[in-house]
Structure formats: C-alpha cells, structure tokens
C-alpha positions in Angstrom: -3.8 15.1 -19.7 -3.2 11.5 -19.4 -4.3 10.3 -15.3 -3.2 6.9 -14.3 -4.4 5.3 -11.3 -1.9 3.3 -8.8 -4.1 0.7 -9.1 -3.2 -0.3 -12.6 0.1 -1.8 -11.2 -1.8 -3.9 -8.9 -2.2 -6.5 -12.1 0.1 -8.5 -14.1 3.0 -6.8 -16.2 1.2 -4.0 -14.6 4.3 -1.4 -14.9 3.5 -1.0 -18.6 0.1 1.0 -18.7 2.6 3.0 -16.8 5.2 3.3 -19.5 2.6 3.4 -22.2 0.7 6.3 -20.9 4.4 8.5 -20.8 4.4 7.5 -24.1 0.9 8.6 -25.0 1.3 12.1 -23.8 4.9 12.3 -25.1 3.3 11.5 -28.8 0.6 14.0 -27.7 3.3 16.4 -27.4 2.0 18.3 -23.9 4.4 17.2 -21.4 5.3 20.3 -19.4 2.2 21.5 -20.1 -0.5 23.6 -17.9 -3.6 20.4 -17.9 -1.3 18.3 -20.1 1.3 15.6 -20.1 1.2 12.8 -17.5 0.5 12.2 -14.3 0.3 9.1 -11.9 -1.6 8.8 -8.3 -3.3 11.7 -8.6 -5.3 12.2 -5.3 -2.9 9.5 -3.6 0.7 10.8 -3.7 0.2 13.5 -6.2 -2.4 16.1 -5.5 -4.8 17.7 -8.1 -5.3 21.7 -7.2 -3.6 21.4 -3.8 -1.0 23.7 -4.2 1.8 23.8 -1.3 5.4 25.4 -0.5 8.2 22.8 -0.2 9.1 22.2 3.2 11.8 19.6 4.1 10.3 18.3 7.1 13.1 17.1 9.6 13.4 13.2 10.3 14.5 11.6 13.1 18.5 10.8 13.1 19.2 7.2 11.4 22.8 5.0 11.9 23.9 3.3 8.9 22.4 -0.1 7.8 24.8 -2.5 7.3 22.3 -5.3 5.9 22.4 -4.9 2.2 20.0 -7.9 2.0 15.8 -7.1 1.0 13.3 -8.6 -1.4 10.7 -6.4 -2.9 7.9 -6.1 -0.2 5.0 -8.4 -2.1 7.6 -11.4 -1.9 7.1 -11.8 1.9 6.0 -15.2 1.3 8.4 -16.2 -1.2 10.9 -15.1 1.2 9.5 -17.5 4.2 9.2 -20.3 1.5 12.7 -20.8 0.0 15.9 -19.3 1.8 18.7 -19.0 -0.5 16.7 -19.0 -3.7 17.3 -16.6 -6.4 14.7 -13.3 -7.3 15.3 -10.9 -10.2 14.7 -7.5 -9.2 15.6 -4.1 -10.8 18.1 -6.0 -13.4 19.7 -8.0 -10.9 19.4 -11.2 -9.1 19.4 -11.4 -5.6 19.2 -14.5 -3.2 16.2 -14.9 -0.4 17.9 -14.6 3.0 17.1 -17.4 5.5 14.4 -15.8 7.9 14.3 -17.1 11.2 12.1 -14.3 13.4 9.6 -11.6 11.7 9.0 -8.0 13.7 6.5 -7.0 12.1 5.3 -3.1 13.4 3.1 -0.9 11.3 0.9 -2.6 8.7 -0.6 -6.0 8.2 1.0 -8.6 5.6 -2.9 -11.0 6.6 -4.2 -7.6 5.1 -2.1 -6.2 2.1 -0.7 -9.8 1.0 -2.0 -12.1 -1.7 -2.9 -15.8 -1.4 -3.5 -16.1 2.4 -3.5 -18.9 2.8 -0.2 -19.9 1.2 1.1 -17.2 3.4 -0.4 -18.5 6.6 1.4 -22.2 5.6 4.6 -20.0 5.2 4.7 -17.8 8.2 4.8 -21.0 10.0 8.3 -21.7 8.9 9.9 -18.6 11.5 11.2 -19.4 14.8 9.6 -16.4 16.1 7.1 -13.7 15.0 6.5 -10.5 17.4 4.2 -8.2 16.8 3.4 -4.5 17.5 -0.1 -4.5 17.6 -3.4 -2.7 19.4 -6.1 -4.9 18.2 -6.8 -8.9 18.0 -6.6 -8.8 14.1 -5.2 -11.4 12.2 -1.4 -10.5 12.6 -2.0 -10.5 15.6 -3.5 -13.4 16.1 -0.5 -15.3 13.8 2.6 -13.9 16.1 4.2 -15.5 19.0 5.0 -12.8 21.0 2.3 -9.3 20.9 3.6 -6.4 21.8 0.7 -4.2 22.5 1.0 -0.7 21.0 -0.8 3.0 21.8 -3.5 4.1 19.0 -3.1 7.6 18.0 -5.7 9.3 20.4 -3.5 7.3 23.5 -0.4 9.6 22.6 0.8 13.1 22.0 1.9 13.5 18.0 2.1 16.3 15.1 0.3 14.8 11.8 1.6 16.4 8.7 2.3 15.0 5.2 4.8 16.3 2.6 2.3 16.9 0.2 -0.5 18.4 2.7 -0.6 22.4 3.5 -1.8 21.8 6.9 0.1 20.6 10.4 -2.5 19.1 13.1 -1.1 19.1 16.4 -2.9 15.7 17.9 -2.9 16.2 21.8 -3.4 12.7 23.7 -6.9 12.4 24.5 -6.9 9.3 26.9 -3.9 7.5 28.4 -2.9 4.3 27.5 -5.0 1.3 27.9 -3.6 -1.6 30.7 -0.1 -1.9 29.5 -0.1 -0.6 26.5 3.1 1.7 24.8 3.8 3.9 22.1 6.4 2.7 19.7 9.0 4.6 21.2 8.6 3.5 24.7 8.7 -0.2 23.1 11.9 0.2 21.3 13.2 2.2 24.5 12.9 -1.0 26.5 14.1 -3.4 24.0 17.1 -0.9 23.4 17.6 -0.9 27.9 18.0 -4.7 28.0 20.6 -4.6 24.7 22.5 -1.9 26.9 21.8 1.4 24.2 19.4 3.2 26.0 21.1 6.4 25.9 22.9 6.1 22.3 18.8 5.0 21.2 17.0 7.7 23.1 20.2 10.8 22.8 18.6 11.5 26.0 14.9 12.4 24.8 11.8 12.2 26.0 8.9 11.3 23.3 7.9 15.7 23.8 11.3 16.3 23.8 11.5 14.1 20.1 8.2 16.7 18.9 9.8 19.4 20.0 13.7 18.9 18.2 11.4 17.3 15.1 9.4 20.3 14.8 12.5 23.1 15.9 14.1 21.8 12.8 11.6 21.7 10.8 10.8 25.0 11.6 14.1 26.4 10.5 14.2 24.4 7.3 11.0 26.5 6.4 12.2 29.8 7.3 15.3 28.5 4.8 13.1 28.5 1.7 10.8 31.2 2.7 8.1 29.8 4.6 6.7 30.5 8.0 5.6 27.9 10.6 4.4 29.5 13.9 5.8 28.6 17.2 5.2 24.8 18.9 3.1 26.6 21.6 1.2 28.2 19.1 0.5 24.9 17.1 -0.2 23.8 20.5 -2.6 26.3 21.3 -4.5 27.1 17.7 -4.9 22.9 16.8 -3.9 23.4 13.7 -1.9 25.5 10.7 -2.1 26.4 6.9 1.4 26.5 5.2 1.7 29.2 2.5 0.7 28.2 -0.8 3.2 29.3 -3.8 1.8 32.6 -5.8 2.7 30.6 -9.3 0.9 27.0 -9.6 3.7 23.9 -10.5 3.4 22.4 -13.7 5.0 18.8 -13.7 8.1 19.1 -16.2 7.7 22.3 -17.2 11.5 23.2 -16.5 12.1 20.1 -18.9 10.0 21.6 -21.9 11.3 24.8 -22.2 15.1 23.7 -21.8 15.6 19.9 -21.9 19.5 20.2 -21.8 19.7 22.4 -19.0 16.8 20.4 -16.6 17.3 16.8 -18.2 15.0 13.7 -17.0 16.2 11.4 -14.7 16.6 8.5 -17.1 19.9 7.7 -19.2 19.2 9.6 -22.4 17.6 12.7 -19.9 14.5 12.2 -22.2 11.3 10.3 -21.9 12.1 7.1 -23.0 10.1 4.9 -25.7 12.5 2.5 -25.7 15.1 1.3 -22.5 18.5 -0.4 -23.9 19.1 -1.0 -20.2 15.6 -2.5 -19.2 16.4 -4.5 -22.8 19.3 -5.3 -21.6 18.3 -7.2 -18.4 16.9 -10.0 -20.8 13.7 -10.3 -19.6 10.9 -12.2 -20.8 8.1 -10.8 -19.3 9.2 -6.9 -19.4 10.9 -6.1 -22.5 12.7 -3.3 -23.7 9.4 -1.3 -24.8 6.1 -0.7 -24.2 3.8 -4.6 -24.7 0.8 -5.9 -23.9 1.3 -9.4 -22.5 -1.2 -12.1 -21.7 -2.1 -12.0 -17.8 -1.6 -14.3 -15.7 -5.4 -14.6 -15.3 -8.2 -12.6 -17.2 -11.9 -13.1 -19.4 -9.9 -13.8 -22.9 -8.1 -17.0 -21.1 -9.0 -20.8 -21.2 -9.0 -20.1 -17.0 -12.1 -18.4 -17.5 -14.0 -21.6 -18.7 -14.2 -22.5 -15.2 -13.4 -18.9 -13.3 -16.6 -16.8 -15.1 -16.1 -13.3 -13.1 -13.5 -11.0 -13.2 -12.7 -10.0 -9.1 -11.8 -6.2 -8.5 -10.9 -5.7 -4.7 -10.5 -2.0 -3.9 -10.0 0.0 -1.4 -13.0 0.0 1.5 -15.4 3.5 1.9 -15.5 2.3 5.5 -11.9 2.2 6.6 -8.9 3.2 6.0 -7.1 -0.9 4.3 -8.3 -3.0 7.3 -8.2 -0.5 9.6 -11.0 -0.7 12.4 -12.9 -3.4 10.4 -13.8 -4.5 14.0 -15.7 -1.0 14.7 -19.4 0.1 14.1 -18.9 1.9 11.0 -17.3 -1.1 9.2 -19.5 -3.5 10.9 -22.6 -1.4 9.3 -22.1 -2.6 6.0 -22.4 -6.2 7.5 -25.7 -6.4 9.2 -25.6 -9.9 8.8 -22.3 -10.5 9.1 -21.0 -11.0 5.5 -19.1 -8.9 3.7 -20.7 -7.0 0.8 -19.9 -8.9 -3.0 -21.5 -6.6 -6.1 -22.3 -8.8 -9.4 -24.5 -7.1 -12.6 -28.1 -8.1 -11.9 -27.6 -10.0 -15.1 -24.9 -12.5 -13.8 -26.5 -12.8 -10.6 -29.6 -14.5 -12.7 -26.9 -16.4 -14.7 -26.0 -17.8 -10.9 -29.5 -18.3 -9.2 -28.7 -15.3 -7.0 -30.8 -12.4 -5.5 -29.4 -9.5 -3.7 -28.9 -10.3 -0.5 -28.4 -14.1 -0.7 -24.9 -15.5 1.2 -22.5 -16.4 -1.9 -19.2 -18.6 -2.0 -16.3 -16.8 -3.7 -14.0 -19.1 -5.2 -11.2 -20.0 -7.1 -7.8 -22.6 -7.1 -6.1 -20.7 -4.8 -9.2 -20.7 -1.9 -12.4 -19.2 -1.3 -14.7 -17.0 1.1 -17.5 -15.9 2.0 -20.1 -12.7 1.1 -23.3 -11.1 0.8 -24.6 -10.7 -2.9 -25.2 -7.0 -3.8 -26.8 -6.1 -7.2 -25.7 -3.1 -9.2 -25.8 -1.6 -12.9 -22.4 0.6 -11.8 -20.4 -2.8 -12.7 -20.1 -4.2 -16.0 -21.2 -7.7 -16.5 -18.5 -10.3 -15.8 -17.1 -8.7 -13.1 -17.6 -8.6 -9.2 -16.4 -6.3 -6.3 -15.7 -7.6 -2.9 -13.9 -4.8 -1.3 -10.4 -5.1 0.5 -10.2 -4.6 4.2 -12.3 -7.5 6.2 -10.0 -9.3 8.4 -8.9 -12.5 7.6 -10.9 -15.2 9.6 -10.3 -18.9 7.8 -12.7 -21.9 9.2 -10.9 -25.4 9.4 -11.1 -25.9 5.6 -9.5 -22.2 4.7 -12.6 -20.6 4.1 -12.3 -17.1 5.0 -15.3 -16.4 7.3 -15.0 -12.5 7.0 -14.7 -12.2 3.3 -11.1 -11.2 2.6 -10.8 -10.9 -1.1 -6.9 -11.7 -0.8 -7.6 -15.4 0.0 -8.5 -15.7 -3.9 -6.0 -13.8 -5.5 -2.7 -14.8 -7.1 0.8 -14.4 -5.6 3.5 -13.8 -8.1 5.5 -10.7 -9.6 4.1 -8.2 -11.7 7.3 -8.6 -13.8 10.9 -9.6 -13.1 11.8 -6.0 -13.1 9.7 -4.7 -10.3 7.7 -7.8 -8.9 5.2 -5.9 -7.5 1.8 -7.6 -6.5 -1.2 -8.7 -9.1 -4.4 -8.5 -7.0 -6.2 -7.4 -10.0 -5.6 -10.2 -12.1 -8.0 -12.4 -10.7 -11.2 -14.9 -11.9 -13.4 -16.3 -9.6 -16.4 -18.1 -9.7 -19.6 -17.7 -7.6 -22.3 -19.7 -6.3 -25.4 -19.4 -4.0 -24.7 -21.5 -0.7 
C-alpha cells in the first residue's frame, strides 16, 4: 500500500510524488486491492477503517455564476499585484482580473498564504477589503470594513461531514455577543439594502434552513437505504451513528476486476504513466511524465550556502490552522511569548543555541521570531516552527508572533496546478 500525505504537494513540482506513487503501486500490481494500491490524504479526506454508507447530504439552493473569471486560490497575491497579466493553469492561460474590493468570509489568507509580507504590500492595492470576522486577528486587522460574525457555540447548526458516520446537532449555547451575526443574518442584510431579501432568504428562517437541509437530506438517505432519525430526535439524543456498509470499500476494486466496464477517469480509462495531454500543454516545469526537478529551494542548492536549515511548518497540536491562537491552550506552548522553533541538539551547538534561548528565523524573503526547542525526533539540518501563530510584523517586518509563512516562498508548484510551496524553504538561524 502506497500512503501519500497532502503535504507533499505543499513543495515545489509537488504534484509528482503524487503521480509517481500511482505509478509505484501500478508497477506493484495491487491496485484494487484489499491493503494495496494507492491512496492519498489518508486521515484528512480519506479515512483509514472508518467505514460509512453514502449519503448525499442536501446543499443549499445556488443561482448560476456568471463570472467565469478565478485564479487558483495560492495566487491571491499575484492576483492583487498585476491585473491583466497572464497565469497558466490546468493547460490554459488565463488573465488576472483587476481587483478592486476583497470579501473575504471563512478562512484567513494572513494565515494560509506564503510570503506575508509581499502579500501585506499587495492587499494594499484594493479599494476596499471587508471582512467577516469574530476575532482581532490579522485579517482582521488588514480590512477596511469588519463585519463581526457569530462563533459556532453563538448559533444553532447540525455538524456533519461526508466522510464522517456521525451527525452532531450543535444547540446555541450563548447568544450573540454586542452586535454580532451569523453569516446568514449578514448576507440577509446586505441582500435587504440590494432589494432581494425574499428571492435570498425564499422566505426562511436560519431553523427553518436546518430543518429543509436536514428534511432533504433525510429522504436522500432513505433513497439508498439508510436511516436518519427524526430532526426532534437529533434534537433530543445530541447526536447519531449512520449505518456502516456490511462489505468494507476497496478503492478501485470495480476497476481491477473489469477495467472496460468501470474505466478510470483519465483519457485512456487507465492509470496513466505517461499524459499526451499534460505533454501536450508544453510545459517546462511539469512534463508529460513522472520527473524529479530541482526545487526552487532545498540542502543540495548553492541557496543553502547561506540558508543552512531546511524549515518544515506543519500543522499546530494546539489549534485547528490559526484558529484560537489567541486562547489559553495555544498560548501554553508560549510561556514566554515566542513561538516554539525545534533544531537537532547538534545544529543548535553549530549556532551557539541552548533550548530555550529566543532565536531569529530568517531568510530573503523576511524573518521572525521563536523560542529554540531541542529534539532528536528531527534530522539534522532541519527545523520546525509550526503554522498557526498570528501574524504580528514590528516596523521592520519582523513577525513578532512567529508565523512561519513570513519566510516562505510564493510561487506555483507547477504551471499545471500552481498550488503553494511552503515546504520548500531554507532558513538560517541565529541566537538574538
């Protein structure tokens, strides 16, 4: 069985460990397999012996979009930077629309995003930046306009997930601090003064929304042979456990035994070692194949003469991305107010540093702050400085609360996808 963790796409050309490990397991020759094949995000988006009935769950009624216009989502400061200029994406080129406002509601681009401080020079350039927001984080802090938002435990909700057996019904367990709204009740107003109140809401109340969500949802179930019980019941109980299927799913196994009859989704309908249509988009830095290619930044590089460590940044154990990095259980890890960096006890001596000393994290595109940790669990060469602390830059662009995204680079993992390279970063490290 070959496992591949999301965060291998988080470095440069980082699609093709992806590519390379379908074609691993196709050469191994246990695709379709019980315990064999291939499998990506396991315990993120795919789940490992969490077995569960499929259940269309019911979404909320959408109009038709008649933008066309996007970029891929880590080109947010691209975007801001040059209206009208070209991207390559998916085997086309598209063009950067000219962005005059930014809503931005649900996530955090002074969280997520790379080179932080480019993008702070960059959201500038908007006439306007509103904000749906509950806390003073760093979005918040960059918008012109906050809109302040309800937390979950300020509103009534049902919590579910497509690939989780169990519904939670989450009953509102304060009311809403000063002026604060759920979403709905913001988009309610906005949709009031643009006269569309009634064609926004169909006449619904944010219960009434739970209850049509989870009636049809309900039904859907019963459609494929599962049973949901009653709202009231949900209501009542807290909580339910969907069926679980009597025969365990094996990924592609409809594929093995008859490949014509359940072909792949790909052009051929078979794995694919080589793409003539990814070959065909004339890419230099994704061709038509599985290749290793030369990172943008990494040890075996003249970069490293000056950049000695390799920085990982993963996810926090404390929060969920930056989520309450404000509160007491993120705020633990930082009794003296830094954020925890882990070296090898044998590059620390290289450096001068002891645990516990306040390091500078550094590199071209900025630097930060961090409290040196010791540990054997890393290799030498490499620190971790977790993701998560919210951004706080001094005068100079310094980031006071140790956000690892301040050092790393901003560009596309390819042409083809362009996702973000996070993990392709060197840094060096001194005592201050």
């Amino acid at each position: 069985m070959i496992g591949l963790s999301w965060s291998l796409t988080r470095q440069d050309h980082g699609e093709q460990p992806f590519w390379l490990g379908t074609v691993l397991a196709a050469m191994l020759g246990q695709i379709g397999l019980p315990g064999g094949g291939v499998g990506f995000g396991y315990g993120a988006t795919n789940t490992v012996g969490l077995e569960r009935s499929p259940v269309q769950f019911q979404a909320l009624p959408q109009g038709h979009n008649p933008v066309a216009t996007f970029i891929p989502v880590a080109r947010i400061t691209e975007l801001l930077e040059k209206p009208g200029a070209p991207f390559t994406y998916n085997g086309a080129v598209n063009h950067y629309p000219d962005t005059r406002l930014v809503w931005w509601a649900g996530g955090n681009p002074f969280h997520h995003h790379q080179d932080l401080n480019r993008l702070r020079r960059a959201w500038a350039k908007p006439e306007t930046v509103i904000a749906n927001e509950w806390c003073w984080n760093a979005l918040a802090q960059h918008a012109d306009i906050v809109l302040p938002c309800t937390t979950t435990l300020e509103r009534e909700d049902i919590n579910l997930g497509p690939r989780d057996p169990y519904l939670v019904y989450m009953a509102q367990a304060v009311a809403p601090v000063a002026e604060a709204r759920d979403d709905y009740a913001i988009f309610r107003g906005i949709a009031r003064q643009l006269g569309i109140e009634e064609t926004y809401t169909e006449g619904r109340e944010t219960s009434d929304w739970l209850a049509w969500l989870y009636k049809h949802s309900r039904e859907k179930a019963q459609q494929n042979g599962v049973a949901m019980p009653e709202l009231t019941t949900l209501k009542r109980e807290g909580y339910c456990k969907l069926e679980i299927p009597e025969e365990p799913f094996v990924m592609l196994a409809k594929f093995r035994a008859d490949p014509v009859a359940h072909p792949l989704k790909t052009p051929s309908g078979k794995v694919e070692i080589f793409s003539k249509a990814i070959a065909g988009f004339g890419l230099s830095d994704c061709p038509g194949h599985p290749y290793w290619m030369e990172p943008v930044e990494w040890l075996g590089s003249a970069l490293s003469k000056d950049y000695t460590q390799h920085l990982i940044s993963n996810q926090p154990r404390n929060k969920l991305h930056s989520q309450l990095d404000h509160g007491a259980v993120s705020q633990a890890d930082r009794p003296n107010g830094y954020e925890p960096v882990y070296l090898h006890p044998l590059d620390a001596v290289k450096y001068g540093i002891t645990d516990g000393d306040i390091v500078r994290v550094f590199n071209q595109p900025g630097a930060c702050l961090g409290e040196a940790r010791l540990t054997e669990d890393l290799r030498r060469g490499v620190i971790k400085m977790s993701t998560g602390a919210w951004f706080a830059p001094d005068e100079d662009g310094v980031c006071q609360g140790g956000n690892p995204n301040v050092l790393t680079v901003d560009k596309g993992t390819s042409g083809l996808a362009q996702g973000p390279v996070a993990h392709s970063c060197l840094v060096g490290v001194v005592k201050i």
